[in-house]
N, C-alpha and C positions, 0 to 999 in steps of 0.2 A: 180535111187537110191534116197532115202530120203536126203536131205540136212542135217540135223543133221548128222549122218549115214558117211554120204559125208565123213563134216570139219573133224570127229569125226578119221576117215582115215586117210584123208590128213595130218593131225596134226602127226601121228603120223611117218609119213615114213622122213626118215633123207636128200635122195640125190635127186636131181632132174630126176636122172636117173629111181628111183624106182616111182618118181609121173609120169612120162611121161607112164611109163610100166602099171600103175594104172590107169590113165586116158584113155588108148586105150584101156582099155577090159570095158568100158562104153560103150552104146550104145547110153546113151541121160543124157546131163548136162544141166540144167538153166546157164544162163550167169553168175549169181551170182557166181556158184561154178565155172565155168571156171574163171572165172576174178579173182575168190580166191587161183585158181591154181598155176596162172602164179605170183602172191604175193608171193606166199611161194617160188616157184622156184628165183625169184627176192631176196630174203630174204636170200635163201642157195646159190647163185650162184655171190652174187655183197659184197665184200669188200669196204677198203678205197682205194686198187689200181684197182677197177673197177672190169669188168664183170673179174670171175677166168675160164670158158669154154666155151670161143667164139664161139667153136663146136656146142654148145646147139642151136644157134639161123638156123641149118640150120635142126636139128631134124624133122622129117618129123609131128609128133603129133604136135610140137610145133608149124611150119607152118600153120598147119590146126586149130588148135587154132587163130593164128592171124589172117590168110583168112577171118573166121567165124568173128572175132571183126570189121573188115575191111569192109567188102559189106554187115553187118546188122546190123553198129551203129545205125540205127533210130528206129533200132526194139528193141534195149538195154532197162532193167530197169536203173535210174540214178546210181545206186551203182555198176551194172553192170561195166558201161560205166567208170565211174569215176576210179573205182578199179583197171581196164585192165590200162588207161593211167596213173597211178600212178607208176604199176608197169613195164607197157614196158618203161617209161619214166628212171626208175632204174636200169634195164637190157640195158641203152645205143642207143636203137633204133633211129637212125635216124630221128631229129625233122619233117622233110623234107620228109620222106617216104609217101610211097599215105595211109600208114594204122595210122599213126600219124596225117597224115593232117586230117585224115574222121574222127577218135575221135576228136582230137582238136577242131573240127570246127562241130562239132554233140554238143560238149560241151558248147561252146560261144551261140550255137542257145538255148538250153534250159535255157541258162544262160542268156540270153537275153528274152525270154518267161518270165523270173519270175519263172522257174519250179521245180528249185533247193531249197533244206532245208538249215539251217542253216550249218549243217553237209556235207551235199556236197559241197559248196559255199567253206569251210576250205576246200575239197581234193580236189575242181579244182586249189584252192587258192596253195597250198601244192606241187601239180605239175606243176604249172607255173612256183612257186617260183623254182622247179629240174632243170629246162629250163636254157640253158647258158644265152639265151637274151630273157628273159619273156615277154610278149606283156602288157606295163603298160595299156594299154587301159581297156584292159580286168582287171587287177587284180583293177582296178579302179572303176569299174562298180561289183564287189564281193564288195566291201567297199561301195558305192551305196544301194546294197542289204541289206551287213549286219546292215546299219542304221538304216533300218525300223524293223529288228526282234526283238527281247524281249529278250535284252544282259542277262539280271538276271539269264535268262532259260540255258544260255550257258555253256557248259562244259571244262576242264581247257584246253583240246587241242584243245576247238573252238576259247577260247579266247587269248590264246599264236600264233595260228595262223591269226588272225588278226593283231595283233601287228607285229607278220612279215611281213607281209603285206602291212602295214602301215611304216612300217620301210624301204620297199624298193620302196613304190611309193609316201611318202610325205616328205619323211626325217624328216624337220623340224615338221611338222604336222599342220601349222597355220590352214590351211582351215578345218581341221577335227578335230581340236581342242577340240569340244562341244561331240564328237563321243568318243574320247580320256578321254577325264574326265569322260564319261562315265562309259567306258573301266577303267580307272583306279581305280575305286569308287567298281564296280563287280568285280574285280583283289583284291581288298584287302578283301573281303568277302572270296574270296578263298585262299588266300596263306596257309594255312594249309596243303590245298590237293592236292600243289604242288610238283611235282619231281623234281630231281638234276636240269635237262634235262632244264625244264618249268622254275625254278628259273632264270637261268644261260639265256635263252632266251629274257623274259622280262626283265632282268636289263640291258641286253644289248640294245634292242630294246627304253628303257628306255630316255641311254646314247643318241643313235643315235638321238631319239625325243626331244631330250634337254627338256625334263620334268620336269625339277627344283623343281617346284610349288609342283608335287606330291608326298611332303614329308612325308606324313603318312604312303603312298604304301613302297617308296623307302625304310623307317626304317624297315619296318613290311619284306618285303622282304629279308632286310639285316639280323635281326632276324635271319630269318628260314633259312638263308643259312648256318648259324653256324653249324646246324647239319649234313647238306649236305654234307663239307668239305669232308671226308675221300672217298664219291661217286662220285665225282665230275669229268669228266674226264678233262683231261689239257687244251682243248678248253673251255670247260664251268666255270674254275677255272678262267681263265687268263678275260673271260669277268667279272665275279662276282670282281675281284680285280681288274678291271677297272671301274668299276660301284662303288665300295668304291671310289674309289681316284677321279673322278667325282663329285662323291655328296659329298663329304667329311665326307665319314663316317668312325670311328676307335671304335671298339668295341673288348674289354678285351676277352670276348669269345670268339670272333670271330678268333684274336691273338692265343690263347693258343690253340682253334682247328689247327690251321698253325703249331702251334710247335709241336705236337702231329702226326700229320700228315709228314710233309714235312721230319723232317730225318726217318722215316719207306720208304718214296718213292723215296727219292734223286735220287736213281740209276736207278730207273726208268721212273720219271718226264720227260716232253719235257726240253730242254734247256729256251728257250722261258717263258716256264712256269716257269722255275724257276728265271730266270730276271722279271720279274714282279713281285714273292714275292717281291724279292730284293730291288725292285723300290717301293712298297707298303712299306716294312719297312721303306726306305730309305727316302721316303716323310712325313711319317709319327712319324719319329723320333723313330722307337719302335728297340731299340735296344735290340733283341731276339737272346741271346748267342744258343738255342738251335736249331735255325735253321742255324743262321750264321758260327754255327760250323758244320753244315750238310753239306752247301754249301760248305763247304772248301774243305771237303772232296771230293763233288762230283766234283769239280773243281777240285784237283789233279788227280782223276780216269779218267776223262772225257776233260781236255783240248783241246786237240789234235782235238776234233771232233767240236769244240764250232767256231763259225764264231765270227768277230771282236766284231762285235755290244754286243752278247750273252758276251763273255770275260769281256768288260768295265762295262755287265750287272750286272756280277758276282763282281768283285773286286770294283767297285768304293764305293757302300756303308759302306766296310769296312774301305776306308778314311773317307767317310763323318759321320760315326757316331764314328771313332774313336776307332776302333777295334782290335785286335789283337787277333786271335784263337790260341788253344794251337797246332793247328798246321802248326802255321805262318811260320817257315823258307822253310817246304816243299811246302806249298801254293806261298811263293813269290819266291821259285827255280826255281817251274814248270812255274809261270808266267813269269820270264826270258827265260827261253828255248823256250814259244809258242813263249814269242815275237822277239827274234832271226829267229824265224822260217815265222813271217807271219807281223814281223812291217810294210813292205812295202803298204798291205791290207789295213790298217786304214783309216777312214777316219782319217783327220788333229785334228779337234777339238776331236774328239774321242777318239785317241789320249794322245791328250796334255792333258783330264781329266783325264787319264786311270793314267798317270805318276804323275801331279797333287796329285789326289787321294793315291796316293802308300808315295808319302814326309811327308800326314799328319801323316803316324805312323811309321816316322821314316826307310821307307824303301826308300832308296836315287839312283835313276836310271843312274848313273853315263855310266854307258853302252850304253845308250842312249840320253843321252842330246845332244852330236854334232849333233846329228838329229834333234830335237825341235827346235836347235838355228842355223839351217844352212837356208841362204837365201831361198833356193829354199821351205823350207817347211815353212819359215812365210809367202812366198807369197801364199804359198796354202791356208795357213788360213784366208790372207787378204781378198782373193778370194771367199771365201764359207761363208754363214751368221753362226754365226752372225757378221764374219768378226774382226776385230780387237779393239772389244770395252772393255771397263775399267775393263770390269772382265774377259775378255780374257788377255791382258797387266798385270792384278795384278797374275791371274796366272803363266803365263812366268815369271812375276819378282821374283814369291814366289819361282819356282822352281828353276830358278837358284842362287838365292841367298841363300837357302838352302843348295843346294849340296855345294855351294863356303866355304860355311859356317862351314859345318859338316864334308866335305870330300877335306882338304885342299890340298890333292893330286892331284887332281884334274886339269889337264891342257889342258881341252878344251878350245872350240871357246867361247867368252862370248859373253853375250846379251848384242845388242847397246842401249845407253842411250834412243834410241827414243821409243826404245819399252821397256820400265822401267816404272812405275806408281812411284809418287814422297809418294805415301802412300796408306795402302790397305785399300780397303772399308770394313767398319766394319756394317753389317747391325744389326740394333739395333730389338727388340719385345719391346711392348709396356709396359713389364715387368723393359726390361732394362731402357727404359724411364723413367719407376717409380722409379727404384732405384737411378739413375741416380739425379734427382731432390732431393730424399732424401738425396745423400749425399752431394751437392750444399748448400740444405739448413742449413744442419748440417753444413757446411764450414762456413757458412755469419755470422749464430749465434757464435761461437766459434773465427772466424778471422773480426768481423765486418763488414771488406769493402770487395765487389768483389775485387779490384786489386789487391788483397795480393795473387790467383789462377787462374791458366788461364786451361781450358776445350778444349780437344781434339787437343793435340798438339800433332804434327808432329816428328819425332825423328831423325835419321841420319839412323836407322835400318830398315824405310821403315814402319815402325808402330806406329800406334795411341795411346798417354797414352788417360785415360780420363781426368785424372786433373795430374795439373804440382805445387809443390808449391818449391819455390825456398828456400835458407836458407844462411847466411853468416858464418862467420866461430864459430862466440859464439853461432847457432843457432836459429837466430832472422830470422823471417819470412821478404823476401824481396817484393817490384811490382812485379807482374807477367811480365810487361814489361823490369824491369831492367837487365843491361847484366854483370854490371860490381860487384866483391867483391862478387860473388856466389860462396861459398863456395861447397854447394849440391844441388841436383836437386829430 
C-alpha cells in the first residue's frame, strides 16, 4: 500500500484493536508505516496511569511487529528506528528487553556515526529523556552533535527539546553556557510560534539553568504566556508561576488573566496548582479579591481531600495580605473541623504559620493553642530548621498574646518568658525609610534639638512606636530620656 494511503487509514481508525485487524490484512509495510503503527497504538492505548490494555502487548500482529523491529534494526531507516523506540518506550516495554536493548544500542551506533539530523538527535533525545534512568553519556554526546548544526534552522520542538536535555544533563549549564546563549538568542526569535506546552517548558528549563542574564527571552516569554493562561494545563501553569517568582516578574495582564481564569476552574484545578497562585499572589503582594474569593470557595467544597502543606497553601495568604472573603465564617468553620480532624499531620512550623496567619484577621485559635504552647511541640520546632529563631519566637509571642488579649476567657498553658521576644521585628522598605527620615526631619525643624524624641521605642505591649515624644502636664515637650513629671507619652 502507498504510504500516504497507509497514514491517511491509520489516522482514521479510533482503537487499537481495529489497527491491528488493519495491519494483518497487509502483506508488506516500510518500517516507516509499522513504526507509525505502533505511535498511534501508543497514542490510544497509554494514559497518565500508564498502558490501559496490557493484553495488547501479547497480541499476536503486535508481536510480530516487534519480532521484525528486534532482528532488523540495522536494516531500519533513522525515523524508522527512532519512531518504533519512542513509542515501545511509551507503551512501558521493558528497558532491559533484548528488543529495546537492539534499538537502544542500533540508536547510540548511528548516534555515534554522526548519522542522525537535527530532528532525530531531539527523538533519541526525547526517549531517553522517557527512560526512568537515561544514560547522561549518551544525551551528552546529542548536545555534542547539536552544537555543530545550524541552531537558526531549528524548529520550536527541536529547540524546547534541547533545553530538556540540557536541563537534565547540565543543570547549571556552565560548560554549555556559549551553546545556551545561543539557544536562547533563537528561542526569542521564536516565541511567537510557541505553544502552552513549549512556553511552560522552557521557562522551566529556564529556572533549572539559573538563566538570569536571559532577560529579554524571560520578559518576552512572560509576555506570551498571558495568552496561554486559560490552555495551560496545571503542571505547565504551576512551572510558568514559578519561572515569574524566579525571575521576579509581575505583570498586570498577566494578573487579570489569573483572575479570569482561576474561579471558572477552581473546582477543577490540581490543589498544588492552586497553592502556587496563592504563593504567587502572596509573594507578590497582588491582593486579587477575585481569585481569593474563588479559593475560598474551593477550600470549603474541597478541604477534606487537601494534605497539610496544600491547606497552609490555601489559608495563610489571607493572613499575610490581610483578607477577609465574604465567605469567611464558612471558610474559617471548615478550617476548624480539617484541623480537629488532621492537626496531628502538620509539620510544626507549618503549623504554627497556618494559626499565625488566621490572628492577623482576627480569627483567634483558641482551640488550639495548648498545642502551640505545650513542651513537647516547641521541642519539635526547636528540632526542625529553621528551629527557634526571632521570627519563629515573635510569632509564638504574637499568637499568644493576642488570644490573651482578645479572648480573656481564655485559660490555657501560657508561653514561658524564654520563648517571648521582648519586641516584634518590624521589617522596614526602603519607602518606609524615606518616610521615616522625613518625618525626623520635620521633628528637628519644628522641636530644634534631637533630645526633645527618641525613634523606635520599645512599649510594654511588645511593639515598636517609631517616634516617642514625651509631654508634662501644661503640655511642654520634655528629653526623650526624662522619666520623671510626664504627663503623656
Amino acid at each position: 500500500m502507498d504510504e500516504q494511503l497507509f497514514f491517511k487509514k491509520l489516522n482514521s481508525l479510533c482503537t487499537s484493536k481495529e489497527i491491528l485487524y488493519f495491519l494483518s490484512s497487509l502483506e508488506v509495510m516500510s518500517d516507516t508505516m509499522a513504526s507509525g503503527a505502533l505511535q498511534k497504538i501508543s497514542e490510544l492505548e497509554v494514559d497518565d496511569n500508564g498502558l490501559k490494555n496490557p493484553a495488547l502487548l501479547e497480541n499476536e500482529v503486535f508481536r510480530a511487529l516487534c519480532f521484525q523491529f528486534e532482528f532488523e534494526s540495522s536494516k531500519l531507516s533513522n525515523t524508522g528506528l527512532l519512531n518504533a523506540l519512542q513509542a515501545l518506550i511509551k507503551l512501558r516495554i521493558d528497558p532491559q528487553s533484548t528488543l529495546m536493548t537492539s534499538l537502544l544500542s542500533e540508536s547510540e551506533e548511528r548516534l555515534g556515526r554522526g548519522q542522525l539530523t537535527a530532528e532525530h538527535l531531539c527523538a533519541l533525545g526525547e526517549s531517553l529523556l522517557e527512560l526512568e534512568s537515561p544514560s547522561c553519556a549518551t544525551l551528552q554526546q546529542i548536545v555534542n552533535h547539536m552544537q555543530d548544526r545550524a541552531i537558526k534552522n531549528w524548529s520550536p520542538r527541536e529547540i524546547v527539546m534541547v533545553y530538556k536535555i540540557l536541563q537534565v544533563t547540565v543543570r547549571e549549564g556552565k560548560q554549555w553556557q556559549s551553546l545556551l546563549n545561543r539557544l536562547n538568542g533563537v528561542t526569542l526569535g521564536a516565541v511567537s510560534q510557541l505553544s502552552p506546552n513549549f512556553v511552560s517548558v522552557i521557562l522551566n528549563s529556564l529556572v533549572v539553568l539559573r538563566q538570569t542574564r536571559a532577560v529579554l527571552l524571560v520578559n518576552a516569554l512572560c509576555k506570551h504566556s498571558v495568552q496561554h493562561v486559560p490552555y495551560f494545563t496545571d503542571h505547565e501553569l504551576v512551572n510558568v508561576l514559578e519561572a515569574f517568582l524566579y525571575f521576579g516578574q509581575k505583570m498586570q495582564n498577566f494578573t487579570e488573566a489569573l483572575e479570569r481564569h482561576v474561579p471558572k476552574s477552581i473546582h477543577t484545578m490540581h490543589p498544588q496548582t492552586v497553592s502556587k497562585v496563592m504563593q504567587y499572589c502572596c509573594e507578590k503582594t497582588i491582593l486579587s479579591k477575585p481569585i481569593f474569593d474563588a479559593v475560598a470557595e474551593g477550600f470549603i467544597s474541597s478541604a477534606d481531600r487537601l494534605t497539610t502543606d496544600q491547606i497552609a497553601g490555601y489559608i495563610i495568604p489571607f493572613g499575610t495580605l490581610n483578607y477577609l472573603p465574604p465567605s469567611a465564617s464558612s471558610l474559617f468553620g471548615k478550617l476548624e473541623t480539617v484541623l480537629h480532624t488532621c492537626l496531628r499531620h502538620f509539620q510544626p512550623h507549618t503549623l504554627l504559620n497556618l494559626l499565625h496567619s488566621c490572628v492577623l484577621i482576627q480569627r483567634y485559635p483558641i482551640n488550639f493553642l495548648p498545642k502551640i504552647l505545650s513542651p513537647y511541640f516547641l521541642q519539635k520546632l526547636q528540632a526542625q530548621p529553621p528551629g527557634l529563631n526571632r521570627v519563629v519566637m515573635s510569632q509564638l509571642t504574637q499568637l499568644f498574646l493576642t488570644v490573651t488579649l482578645e479572648c480573656p476567657f481564655y485559660e490555657g498553658p501560657k508561653l514561658l518568658s524564654k520563648y517571648q521576644v521582648k519586641a516584634f521585628p518590624t521589617p522596614q522598605s526602603s519607602l518606609d525609610v524615606h518616610l521615616f527620615k522625613m518625618v525626623k526631619t520635620g521633628l528637628l525643624d519644628l522641636l530644634k534639638k534631637r533630645i526633645y524624641f527618641a525613634s523606635e521605642v520599645s512599649t510594654p505591649y511588645f511593639y515598636v512606636v517609631d517616634i516617642e515624644i514625651k509631654l508634662d502636664e501644661e503640655g511642654f515637650v520634655l528629653p526623650a530620656t526624662q522619666l520623671e513629671e510626664v504627663h503623656r507619652r
